[in-house]
C-alpha angles and dihedrals in degrees: 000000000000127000128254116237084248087057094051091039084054092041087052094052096066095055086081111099115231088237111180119236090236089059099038078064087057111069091203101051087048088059097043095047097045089045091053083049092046096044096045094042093054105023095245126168099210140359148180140219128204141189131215108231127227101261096055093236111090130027119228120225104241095171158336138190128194125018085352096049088097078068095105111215124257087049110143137199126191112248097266104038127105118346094296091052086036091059091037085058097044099032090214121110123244137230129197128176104169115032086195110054093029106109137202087039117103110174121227084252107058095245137052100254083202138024097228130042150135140225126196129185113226101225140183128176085349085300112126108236103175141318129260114202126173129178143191116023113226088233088054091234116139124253112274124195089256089064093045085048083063102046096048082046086052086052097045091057089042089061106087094045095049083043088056091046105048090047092055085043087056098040087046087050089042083049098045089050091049076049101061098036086058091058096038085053080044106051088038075056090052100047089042088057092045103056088041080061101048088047084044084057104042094049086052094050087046091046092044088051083050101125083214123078104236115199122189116203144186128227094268085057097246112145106247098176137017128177106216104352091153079070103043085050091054093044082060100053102265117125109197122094093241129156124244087208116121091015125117119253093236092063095066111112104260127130108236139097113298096191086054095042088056099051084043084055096046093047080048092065093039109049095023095230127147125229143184143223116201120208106355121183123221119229121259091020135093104189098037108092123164145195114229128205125179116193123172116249121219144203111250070250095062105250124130120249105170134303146263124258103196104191106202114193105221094167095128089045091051096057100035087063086045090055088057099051096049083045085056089045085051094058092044087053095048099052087045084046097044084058104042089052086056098041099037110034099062093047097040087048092063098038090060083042092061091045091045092057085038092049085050090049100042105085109236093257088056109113088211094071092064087059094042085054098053092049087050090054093046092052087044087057088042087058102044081050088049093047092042094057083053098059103035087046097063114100096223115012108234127245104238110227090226116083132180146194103276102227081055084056098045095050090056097042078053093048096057098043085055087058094065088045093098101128107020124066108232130182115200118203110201120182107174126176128254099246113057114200126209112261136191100267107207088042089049097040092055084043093058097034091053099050096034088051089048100044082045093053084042099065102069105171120078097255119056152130139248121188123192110180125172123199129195138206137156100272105019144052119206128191123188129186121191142176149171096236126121108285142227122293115250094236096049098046091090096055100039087115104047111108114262093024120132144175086195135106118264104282098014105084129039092203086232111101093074093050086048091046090046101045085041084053097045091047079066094042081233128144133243129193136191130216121179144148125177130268080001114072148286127233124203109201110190121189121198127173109231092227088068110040095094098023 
C-alpha cells in the first residue's frame, strides 16, 4: 500500500537526531551524534561531516566514523576539490552506486575507498553549511535515491543545529578576538602606566638630587609637596627625620618677619608677582644662609593654586664673600696700622722710657707712684694693641727664617705669661713629649702667647689651672691648651675666631688673638678645635702635620 503524504511527513520526521544543546555547542559531538544517526538510519558502514569555514572558502572535517574515522578533525579541503568540495560548489547531492564505473569524480585520494556512497550539502536559505557523506552499506547493496532522499532529509533537519554551531563557533571566535583585543589594550594600558610610572619616578629622583629645596604650597599657604625636607630639617639643627608636609610655609626656620613675609605671600596670590629674599639665615644656625624665591603657581587653566618656594643654599657664597670683605678690612687695618706704628711707637717708647726712670726716682710711699704704675700698665696695653694690628694686618704672615726646639718655646711662652701672674695663683700643668721638633719661632710663639694669655684672662678667680700638653706621631703633631676658667658662652662659641670678637670685658681684649691663632693655624693647613662649657673650661686642640711644621 502505498503511504499518505501524512505517513511520509511523520517518517521524515524522524530522520532529525535529538541532539542536546550542550553538545550542538561542541563541534565534535555534533559530528559524532548526527554520524551514529546517519550510519544506523541507512546501514552504513562509515561516514563524514564537514563544516563550511568562515570564510566560505574551505570546509573543515568535524567528524568521521568508520573507514574515515583516521581523518583527524580540523582537516580542510578548498570548495571544488575532491567529492565534499565538488557537492559544496554545486549545492546538489550525489549518488553513486558504483565508485568504479562513476565518471567526472576523482577523489582527493587518488582511489574510491568504497564502491557505494553518498554526499549531501547541508543547506539553509540556499547557503552551504557543511557537507554529509556516507559510504559502504553492511548488506553490500548499493546506495538507492531513497536512500539519498533520507539522507538530504537527514541534512535538512541537521541544519538548524550546524547553523547554531557554527554561529556560536563564530561569536565564540568574535568573542575570543574581543577577547584578545581587550588584553592586548590591557596590557598597552599596563605598559603605558608603567613607563608613567617609571618617568614619575625618574623626575622625582632628579627633583630630590636637586641642590635647591623646592616647596610646593596652597593658597592657604600650607606646604603640599617638598622634595627632601628631612634634609632641610637636619640643615637647620634639628635632628629628627621629620616632614615639612602639611605645615605652613611660615613655619620654615628661617630668620626673618613672619608678619611681613605673610603680607608679601598674600600679595603674592593676588597680584601674581613674584618676589625675593637675599641672604636669609636659618634659625638655630649660624653657617647655614639661603636665597629665597616665592612664584605663584598656577592650574593648566590658569588659575592659581598656590606658589614655589625655591630655597637656594648660598652658604659658601656668603662667606666667601665674607672672606672678601674682612680681606678688604684687613687692608684697611694694615695701612692705619702701618701709620700708627709710625706715628705712635716712637713716641710711646719714650714716653715708658721717662716713667720707667720716674718710677726708679719716687720713693714706694709716694702717692705719685701709684699713678705713675697704672700709666705704665695702660701704655704696655697700647703697645700689645699696636703689635697685634701688625701682625693680624699682614696679608700672609711670614714665615720667620729662625726656628727652634718647641718645649724651648713653650717654657718661654710660660715664662711670660708667669710674669703677669702677680695677683692670681695659678698652677700650670705642663706635660710635654719627649721629642721636641723645630718650629717656626715668630708663628709658635704668637700660637702659645695667645692661648696662654687667654686661658690666663679666663680664670678669673684667684685660684685656678692651666694645662699645655703636646702629643707626637708619626705624622702629626697635636697641641692642646686647657683650663678651668669660665668658659666661653655658648652663643658666642661659633664666632670666637671672627676678627674683633671677644669674651673679654670692655677695654680688656682686642678680639684678635683667636683670629691670630686661626689664620697662623690655616697657613699650616693645620685643625683646630674648640671645646668649652661654661663656668667649666675650655680646651684648645691644635693639629699640625710634621711635614709642615718648618716648611
Amino acid at each position: 500500500m502505498r503511504a499518505s503524504p501524512r505517513q511520509v511527513m511523520k517518517r521524515r520526521s524522524t530522520f532529525i537526531p535529538r541532539i542536546s544543546i550542550s553538545n550542538v555547542l561542541d563541534g565534535a559531538k555534533t559530528a559524532q551524534e548526527i554520524l551514529s544517526y546517519c550510519l544506523k538510519e541507512l546501514r552504513a558502514e562509515s561516514g563524514s561531516l564537514f563544516a563550511i569555514e568562515e570564510n566560505s572558502e574551505t570546509l573543515c572535517l568535524l567528524g568521521a566514523i568508520g573507514a574515515r574515522e583516521n581523518h583527524h578533525c580540523g582537516k580542510s579541503i578548498r570548495i571544488g576539490d575532491g567529492v565534499s568540495g565538488f557537492v559544496a560548489s554545486t549545492k546538489r547531492p550525489l549518488l553513486v552506486a558504483d565508485s568504479c564505473s562513476q565518471k567526472g569524480i576523482t577523489p582527493r585520494q587518488g582511489r574510491h575507498p568504497v564502491e557505494t556512497f553518498m554526499s549531501c550539502p547541508v543547506l539553509k536559505d540556499s547557503s552551504v553549511l557543511g557537507v554529509i557523506n556516507v559510504a559502504g552499506r553492511k548488506t553490500g547493496r548499493a546506495f538507492s535515491k531513497k536512500d539519498l532522499q533520507k539522507l538530504q532529509s537527514i541534512a535538512a533537519g541537521c541544519a538548524t543545529m550546524l547553523d547554531r554551531m557554527l554561529s556560536y563557533r563564530s561569536t565564540c571566535q568574535m568573542q575570543e578576538c574581543v577577547t584578545d583585543g581587550a588584553i592586548d589594550a590591557h596590557e598597552n594600558y599596563e605598559s603605558i602606566e608603567r613607563q608613567l610610572e617609571d618617568l614619575r619616578t625618574y623626575n622625582a629622583i632628579i627633583v630630590q638630587h636637586l641642590s635647591d629645596y623646592i616647596f610646593v604650597f596652597d593658597r592657604h599657604l600650607n606646604i603640599i609637596h617638598c622634595n627632601k625636607d628631612s634634609d632641610f630639617a637636619l640643615g637647620s639643627g634639628n635632628k629628627k627625620d621629620v616632614t615639612m608636609k602639611g605645615h605652613c610655609v611660615l613655619d620654615l626656620p628661617f630668620d626673618v618677619d613672619r608678619g611681613e613675609l605673610k603680607k608679601s605671600l598674600e600679595k603674592m596670590i593676588v597680584e601674581h608677582m613674584s618676589f625675593g629674599l637675599k641672604d636669609v639665615r636659618l634659625k638655630g644656625s649660624d653657617f647655614h644662609i639661603a636665597n629665597l624665591s616665592f612664584s605663584p603657581f598656577f592650574s593648566p587653566e590658569g588659575n592659581i593654586l598656590g606658589g614655589l618656594l625655591f630655597v637656594e643654599d648660598v652658604t659658601k657664597t656668603y662667606e666667601m664673600r665674607q672672606r672678601l670683605n674682612e680681606a678688604e678690612r684687613f687692608s684697611l687695618i694694615g695701612s692705619l696700622t702701618s701709620m700708627i706704628t709710625h706715628e705712635v711707637n716712637n713716641p710711646l717708647d719714650g714716653i715708658m722710657r721717662l716713667i720707667n726712670i720716674s718710677l726708679g726716682q719716687i720713693k714706694d710711699d709716694d702717692p705719685t707712684k701709684e699713678y705713675l704704675v697704672e700709666a705704665q700698665k695702660g701704655l704696655q696695653r697700647i703697645a700689645s694693641l699696636v703689635r697685634s694690628l701688625l701682625s693680624f694686618s699682614r696679608k700672609s704672615i711670614s714665615l720667620d727664617a729662625e726656628v727652634i726646639p718647641l718645649n724651648r718655646l713653650v717654657d718661654s711662652a710660660i715664662s711670660t705669661i708667669r710674669n703677669r701672674n702677680d695677683v692670681k695663683d695659678i698652677s700650670f700643668h705642663v706635660k710635654l713629649a719627649t721629642e721636641s721638633p723645630n718650629v717656626r719661632t715668630n708663628d709658635f710663639y704668637q700660637v702659645f702667647s695667645n692661648l696662654l694669655s687667654n686661658s690666663f684672662d679666663a680664670i678669673t678667680r684667684e685660684q685656678g689651672n692651666i694645662g699645655i700638653e703636646t702629643q707626637l706621631d708619626d705624622d702629626e703633631l697635636h697641641i692642646i691648651v686647657e683650663d678651668d676658667g669660665c668658659g666661653i658662652p655658648k652663643h658666642l662659641q661659633s664666632r670666637i675666631f671672627k676678627t674683633f670678637v671677644t669674651t673679654k670685658e670692655r677695654g680688656k681684649g682686642t678680639g684678635l688673638g683667636l683670629a691670630i691663632v686661626k689664620k697662623i693655624v690655616e697657613k699650616y693647613d693645620g685643625q683646630i678645635a674648640v671645646k668649652s662649657d661654661e663656668n667649666i673650661g675650655t680646651r684648645m686642640h691644635l693639629t699640625f702635620s710634621r711635614c709642615k711644621l718648618t716648611s
